[in-house]
C-alpha positions in Angstrom: -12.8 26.5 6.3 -9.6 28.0 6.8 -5.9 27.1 5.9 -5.2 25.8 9.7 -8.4 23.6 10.2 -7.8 21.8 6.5 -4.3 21.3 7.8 -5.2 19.7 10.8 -7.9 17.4 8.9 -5.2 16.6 6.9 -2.9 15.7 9.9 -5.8 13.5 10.9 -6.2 11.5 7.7 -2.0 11.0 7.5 -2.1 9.7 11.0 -4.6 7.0 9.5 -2.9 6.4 6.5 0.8 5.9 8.3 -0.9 3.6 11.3 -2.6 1.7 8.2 0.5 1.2 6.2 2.3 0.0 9.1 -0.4 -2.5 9.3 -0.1 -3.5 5.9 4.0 -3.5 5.7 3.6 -6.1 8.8 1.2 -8.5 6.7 3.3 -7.8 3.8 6.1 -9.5 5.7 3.7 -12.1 6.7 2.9 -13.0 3.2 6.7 -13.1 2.5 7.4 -15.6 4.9 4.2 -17.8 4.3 5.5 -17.5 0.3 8.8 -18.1 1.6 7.4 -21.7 3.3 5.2 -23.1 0.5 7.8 -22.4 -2.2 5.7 -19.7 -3.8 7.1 -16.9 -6.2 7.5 -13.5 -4.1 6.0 -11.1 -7.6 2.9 -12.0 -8.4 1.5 -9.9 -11.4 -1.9 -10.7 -11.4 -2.5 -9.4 -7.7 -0.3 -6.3 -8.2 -2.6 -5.7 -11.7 -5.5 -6.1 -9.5 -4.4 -4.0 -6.7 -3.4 -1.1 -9.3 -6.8 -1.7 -11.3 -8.9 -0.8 -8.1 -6.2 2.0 -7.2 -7.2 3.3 -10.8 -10.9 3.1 -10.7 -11.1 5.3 -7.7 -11.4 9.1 -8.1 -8.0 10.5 -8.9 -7.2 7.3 -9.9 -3.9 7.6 -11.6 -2.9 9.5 -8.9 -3.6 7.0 -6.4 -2.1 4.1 -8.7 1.2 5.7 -8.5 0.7 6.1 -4.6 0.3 2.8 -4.8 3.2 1.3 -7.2 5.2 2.6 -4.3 3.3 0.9 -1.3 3.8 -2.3 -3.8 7.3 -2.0 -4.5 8.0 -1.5 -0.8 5.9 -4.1 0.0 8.3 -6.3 -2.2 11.3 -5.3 -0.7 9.7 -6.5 3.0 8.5 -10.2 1.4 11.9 -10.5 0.9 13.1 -9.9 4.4 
């Protein structure tokens, strides 16, 4: 395979990821507001342990946790839109 067709899978796959983390940024605003109504703390550090637990088990794990810790942390700043 050459340097122009792993490009172009790799334009395919980022296309995914950004249409999937717009996804998720919109339910992470969802969740804010839902937290917002019931009273409910915005952090909650069991579910981002969990979240970064599953990042880590995958391969390249530690890689995809810090991937992650940045989805998190953005996802954060939108609950508290």
């Amino acid at each position: 395979m050459d340097l122009k067709e792993t490009r172009k899978q790799i334009d395919a796959i980022d296309d995914t990821l950004m249409a999937l983390l717009s996804q998720r940024f919109e339910l992470s605003r969802r969740i804010g507001r839902l937290k917002r109504g019931s009273d409910l703390p915005l952090y909650d550090a069991q579910r981002e342990s969990e979240i970064l637990g599953k990042a880590r088990a995958v391969p390249d794990g530690e890689a995809v946790a810090s991937v992650y810790a940045c989805i998190l942390e953005t996802s954060k700043d939108l609950q508290r839109e």
